[in-house]
C-alpha positions as CSV (number, residue, x, y, z in Angstrom):
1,X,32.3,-5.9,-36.6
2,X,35.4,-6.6,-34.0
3,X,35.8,-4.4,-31.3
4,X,39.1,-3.3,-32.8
5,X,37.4,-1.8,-36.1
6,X,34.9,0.0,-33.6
7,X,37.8,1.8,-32.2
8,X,39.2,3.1,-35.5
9,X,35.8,4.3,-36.6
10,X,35.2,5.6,-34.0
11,X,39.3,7.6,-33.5
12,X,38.4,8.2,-37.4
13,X,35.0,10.2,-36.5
14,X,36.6,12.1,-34.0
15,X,39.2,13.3,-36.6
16,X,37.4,14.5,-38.8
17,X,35.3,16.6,-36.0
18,X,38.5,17.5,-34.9
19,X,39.3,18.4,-38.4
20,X,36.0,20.6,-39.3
21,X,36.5,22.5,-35.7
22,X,39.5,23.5,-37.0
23,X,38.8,24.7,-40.9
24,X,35.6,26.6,-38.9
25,X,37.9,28.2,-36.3
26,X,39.0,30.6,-38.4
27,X,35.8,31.8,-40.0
28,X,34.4,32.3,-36.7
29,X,36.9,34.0,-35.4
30,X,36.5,37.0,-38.4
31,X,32.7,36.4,-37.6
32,X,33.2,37.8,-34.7
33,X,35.6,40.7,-35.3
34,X,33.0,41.7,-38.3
35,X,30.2,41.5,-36.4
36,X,31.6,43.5,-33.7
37,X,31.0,46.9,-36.0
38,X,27.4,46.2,-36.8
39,X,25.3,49.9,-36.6
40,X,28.3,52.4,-37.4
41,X,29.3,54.2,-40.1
42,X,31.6,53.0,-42.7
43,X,33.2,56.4,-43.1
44,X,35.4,55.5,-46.4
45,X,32.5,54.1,-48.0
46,X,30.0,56.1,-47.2
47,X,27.0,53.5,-46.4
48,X,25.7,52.0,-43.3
49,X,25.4,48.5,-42.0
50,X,21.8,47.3,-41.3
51,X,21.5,47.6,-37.4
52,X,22.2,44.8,-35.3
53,X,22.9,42.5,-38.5
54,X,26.8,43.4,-38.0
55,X,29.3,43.7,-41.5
56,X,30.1,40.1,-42.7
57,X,32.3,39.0,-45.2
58,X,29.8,38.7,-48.0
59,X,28.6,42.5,-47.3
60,X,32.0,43.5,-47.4
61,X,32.8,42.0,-50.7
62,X,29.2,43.6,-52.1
63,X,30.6,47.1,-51.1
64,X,33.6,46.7,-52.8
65,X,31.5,45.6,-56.1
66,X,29.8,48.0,-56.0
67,X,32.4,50.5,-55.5
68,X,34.5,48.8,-58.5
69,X,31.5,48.9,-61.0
70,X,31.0,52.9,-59.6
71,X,35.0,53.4,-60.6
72,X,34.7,51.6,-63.9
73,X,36.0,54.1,-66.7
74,X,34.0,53.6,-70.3
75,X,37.3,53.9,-72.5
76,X,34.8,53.5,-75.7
77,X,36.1,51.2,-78.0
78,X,39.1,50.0,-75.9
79,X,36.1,48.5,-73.5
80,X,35.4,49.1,-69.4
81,X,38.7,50.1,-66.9
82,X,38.2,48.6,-63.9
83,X,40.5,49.7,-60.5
84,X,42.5,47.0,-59.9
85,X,44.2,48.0,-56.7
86,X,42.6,47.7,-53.6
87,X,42.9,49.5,-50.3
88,X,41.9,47.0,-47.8
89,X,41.2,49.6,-44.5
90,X,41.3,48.3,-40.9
91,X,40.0,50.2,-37.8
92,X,43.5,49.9,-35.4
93,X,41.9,48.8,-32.5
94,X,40.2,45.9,-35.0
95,X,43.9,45.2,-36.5
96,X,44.9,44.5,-33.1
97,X,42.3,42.4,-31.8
98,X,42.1,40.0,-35.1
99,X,45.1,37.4,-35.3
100,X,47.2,38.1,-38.2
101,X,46.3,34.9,-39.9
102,X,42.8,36.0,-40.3
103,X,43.6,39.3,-41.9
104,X,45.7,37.6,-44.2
105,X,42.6,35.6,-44.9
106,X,40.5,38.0,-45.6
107,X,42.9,39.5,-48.2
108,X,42.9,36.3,-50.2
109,X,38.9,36.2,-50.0
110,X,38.7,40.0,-51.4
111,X,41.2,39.7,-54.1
112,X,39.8,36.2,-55.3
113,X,36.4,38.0,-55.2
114,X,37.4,41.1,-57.0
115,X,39.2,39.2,-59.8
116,X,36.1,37.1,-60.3
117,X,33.7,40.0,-60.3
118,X,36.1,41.9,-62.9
119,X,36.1,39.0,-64.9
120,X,32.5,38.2,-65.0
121,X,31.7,41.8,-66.4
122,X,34.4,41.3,-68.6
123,X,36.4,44.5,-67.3
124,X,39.8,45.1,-68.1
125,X,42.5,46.7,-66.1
126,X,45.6,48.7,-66.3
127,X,47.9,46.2,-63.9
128,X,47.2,42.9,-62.0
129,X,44.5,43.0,-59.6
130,X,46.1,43.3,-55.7
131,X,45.1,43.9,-52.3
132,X,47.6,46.1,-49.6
133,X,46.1,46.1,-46.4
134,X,46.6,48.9,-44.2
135,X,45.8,49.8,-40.3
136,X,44.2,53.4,-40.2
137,X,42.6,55.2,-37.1
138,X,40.9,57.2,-39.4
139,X,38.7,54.4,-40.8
140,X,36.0,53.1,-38.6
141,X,35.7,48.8,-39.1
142,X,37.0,47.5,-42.2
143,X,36.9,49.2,-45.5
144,X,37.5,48.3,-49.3
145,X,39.1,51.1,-51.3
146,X,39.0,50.5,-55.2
147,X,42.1,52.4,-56.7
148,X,43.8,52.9,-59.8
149,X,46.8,52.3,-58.1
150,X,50.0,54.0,-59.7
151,X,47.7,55.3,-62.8
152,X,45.6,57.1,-60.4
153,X,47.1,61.0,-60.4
154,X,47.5,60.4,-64.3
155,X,43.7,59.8,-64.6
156,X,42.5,62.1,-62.4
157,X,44.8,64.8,-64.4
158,X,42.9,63.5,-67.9
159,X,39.4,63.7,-66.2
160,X,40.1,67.4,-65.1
161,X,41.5,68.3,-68.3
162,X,38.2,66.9,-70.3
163,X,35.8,69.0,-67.8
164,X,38.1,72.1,-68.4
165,X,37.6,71.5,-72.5
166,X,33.9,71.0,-72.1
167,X,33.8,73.6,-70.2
168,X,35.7,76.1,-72.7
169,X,38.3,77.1,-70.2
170,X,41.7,77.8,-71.6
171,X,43.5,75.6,-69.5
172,X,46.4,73.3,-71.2
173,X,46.6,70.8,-68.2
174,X,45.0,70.2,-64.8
175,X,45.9,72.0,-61.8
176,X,49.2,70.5,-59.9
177,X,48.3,68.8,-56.8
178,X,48.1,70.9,-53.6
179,X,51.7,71.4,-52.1
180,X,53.0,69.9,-48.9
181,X,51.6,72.6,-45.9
182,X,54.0,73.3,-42.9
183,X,52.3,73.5,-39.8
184,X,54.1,74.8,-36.3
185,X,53.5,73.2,-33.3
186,X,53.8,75.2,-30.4
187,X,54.2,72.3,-27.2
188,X,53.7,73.9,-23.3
189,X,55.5,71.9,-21.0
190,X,55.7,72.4,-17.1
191,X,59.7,73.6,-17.9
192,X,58.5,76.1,-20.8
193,X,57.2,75.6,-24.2
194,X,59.0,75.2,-27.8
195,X,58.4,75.3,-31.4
196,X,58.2,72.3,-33.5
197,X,57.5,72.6,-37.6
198,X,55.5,69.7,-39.2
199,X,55.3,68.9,-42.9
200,X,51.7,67.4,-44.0
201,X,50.8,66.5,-47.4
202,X,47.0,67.3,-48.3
203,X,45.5,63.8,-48.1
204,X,48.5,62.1,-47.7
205,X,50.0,59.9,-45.3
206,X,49.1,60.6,-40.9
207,X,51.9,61.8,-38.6
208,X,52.2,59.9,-35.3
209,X,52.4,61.1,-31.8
210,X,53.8,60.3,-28.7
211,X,56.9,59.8,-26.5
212,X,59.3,58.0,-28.7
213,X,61.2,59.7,-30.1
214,X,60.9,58.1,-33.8
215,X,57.0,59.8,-33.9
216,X,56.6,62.7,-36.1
217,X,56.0,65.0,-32.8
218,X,57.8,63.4,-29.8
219,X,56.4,64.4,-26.5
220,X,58.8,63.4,-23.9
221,X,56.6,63.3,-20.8
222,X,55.5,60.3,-19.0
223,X,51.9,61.2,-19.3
224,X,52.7,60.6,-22.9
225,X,52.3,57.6,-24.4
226,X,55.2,55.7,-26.3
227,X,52.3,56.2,-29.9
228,X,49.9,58.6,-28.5
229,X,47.9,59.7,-31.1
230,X,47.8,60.7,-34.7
231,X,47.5,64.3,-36.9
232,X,46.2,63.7,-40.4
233,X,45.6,66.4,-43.3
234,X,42.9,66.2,-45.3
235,X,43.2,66.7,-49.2
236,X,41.1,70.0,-48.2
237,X,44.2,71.4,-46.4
238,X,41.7,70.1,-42.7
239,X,44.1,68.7,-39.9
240,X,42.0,65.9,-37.7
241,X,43.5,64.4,-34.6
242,X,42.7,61.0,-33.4
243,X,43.8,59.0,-30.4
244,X,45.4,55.5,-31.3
245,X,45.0,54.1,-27.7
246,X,46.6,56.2,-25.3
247,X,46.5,56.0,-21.0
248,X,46.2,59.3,-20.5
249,X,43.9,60.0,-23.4
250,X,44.1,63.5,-25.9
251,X,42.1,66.3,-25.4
252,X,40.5,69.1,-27.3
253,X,40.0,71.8,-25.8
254,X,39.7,70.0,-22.4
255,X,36.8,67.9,-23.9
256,X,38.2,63.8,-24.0
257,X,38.5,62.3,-27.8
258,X,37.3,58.7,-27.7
259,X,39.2,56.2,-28.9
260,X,38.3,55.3,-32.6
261,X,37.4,58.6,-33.3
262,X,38.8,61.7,-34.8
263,X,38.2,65.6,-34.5
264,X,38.6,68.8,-36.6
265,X,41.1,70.7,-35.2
266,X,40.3,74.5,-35.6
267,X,42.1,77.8,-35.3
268,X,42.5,78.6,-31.4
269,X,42.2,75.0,-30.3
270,X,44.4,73.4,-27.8
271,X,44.7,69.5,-28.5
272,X,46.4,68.1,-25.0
273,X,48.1,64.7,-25.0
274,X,48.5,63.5,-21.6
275,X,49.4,66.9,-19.4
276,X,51.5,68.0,-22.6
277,X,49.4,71.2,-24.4
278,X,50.1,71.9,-28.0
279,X,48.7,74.8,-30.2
280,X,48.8,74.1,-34.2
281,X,49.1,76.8,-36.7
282,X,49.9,77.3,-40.4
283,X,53.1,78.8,-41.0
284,X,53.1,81.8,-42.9
């Protein structure tokens, strides 16, 4: 062997080194973003992580079989309905730390798993399976939510109405969906305080805080951060605040929220964001 075809042997060995470091940099990377949320709860899915073990990729893809085969519907003779849209949940300070390439990874791996799980129990479904990934302070790590999609009020409506038959209750169709709640928030400032009214949904989308003035309740103070914090509604008619990050942090009733967490927000209470108090009530 000359010396010359030792030099491309070797230049060709170091490529393809080069090459694996490369296709393993990004599994690593998610590794360690995963691993990062080993021992806490997985709120939206209800289950816990085995303790120092952290939440890899392959337990994450488990959960959300499992959740699909729990949401299968038994249509009888027209065969098992599997959900075919799925809510992929990210923690927002885990959105931020992972590189948006990774992410979009990790979308590709849970929809190629779901469609191969759907079709090995030979499930059918009422659209093309998809994944929507979605940053939400309200979700602690990462989290796989099986939907219906669009068809999911219109089951949900048929379920109810087959209990109420069962049941005997003279009820032609289920009960509307809970109406949007207004909810005045009453902000104390050093120069006096105002009135603000905000519309939640039950169990619909959060409203942002902070001092912008394109957040749902702007604050302009500079103790205020530019997106403070956020008010969510649960489908109980509950309101939760959550702090997305601020300098100043957000308060309830003088008592620090951490970040990544949320709190109920009762009657009486006085949520502070920054040195800016506000008061939320029900309107009448």
């Amino acid at each position: 062997m000359t010396d010359a075809d030792d030099s491309t042997g070797k230049l060709k060995d170091e490529q393809l080194v080069k090459k694996r470091r490369e296709e393993a940099l990004p599994e690593r990377i998610l590794r360690r973003v995963l691993e990062g949320m080993g021992s806490v709860v997985d709120r939206r899915l209800g289950r816990t992580v085995e303790p120092r073990s952290g939440l890899t990729t392959s337990k994450l893809i488990e959960r959300m079989k499992r959740l699909i085969d729990e949401r299968v519907r038994d249509e009888g003779r027209k065969g098992r309905v599997a959900p075919h849209h799925l809510i992929l949940k990210v923690e927002w300070g885990t959105h931020s730390e992972a590189p948006p390439e990774i992410l979009h990874d990790l979308k590709n791996e849970v929809l190629a798993a779901a469609i191969d799980h759907i079709n090995d129990h030979r499930y059918r479904t009422l659209g093309p399976v998809t994944v929507e990934a979605e940053v939400d302070i309200f979700t602690t790590g990462i989290s796989v939510d099986p939907t219906f999609g669009e068809f999911e009020e219109d089951l949900r409506r048929q379920d109810e109405e087959m209990r109420a038959a069962k049941l005997g209750v003279p009820i032609p169709g289920a009960a509307p969906p809970m109406p949007d709640i207004q909810v005045i928030a009453r902000i104390t400032l050093p120069h006096g305080t105002r009135e603000v009214p905000l519309i939640f949904r039950p169990g619909g989308r959060r409203l942002n805080v902070g001092r912008a003035a394109d957040n749902e309740l702007s604050l302009n103070d500079q103790s205020v951060s530019k997106i403070h914090a956020a008010l969510l509604m649960t489908a109980e008619g509950t309101l939760l605040v959550a702090d997305t990050g601020s300098t100043n942090g957000t308060y309830l009733n003088g008592r620090r929220i951490s970040y990544g967490e949320s709190r109920l927000i009762e009657d009486g209470d006085v949520v502070g964001f920054g040195d800016v108090e506000v008061r939320l009530r029900k309107s009448e």
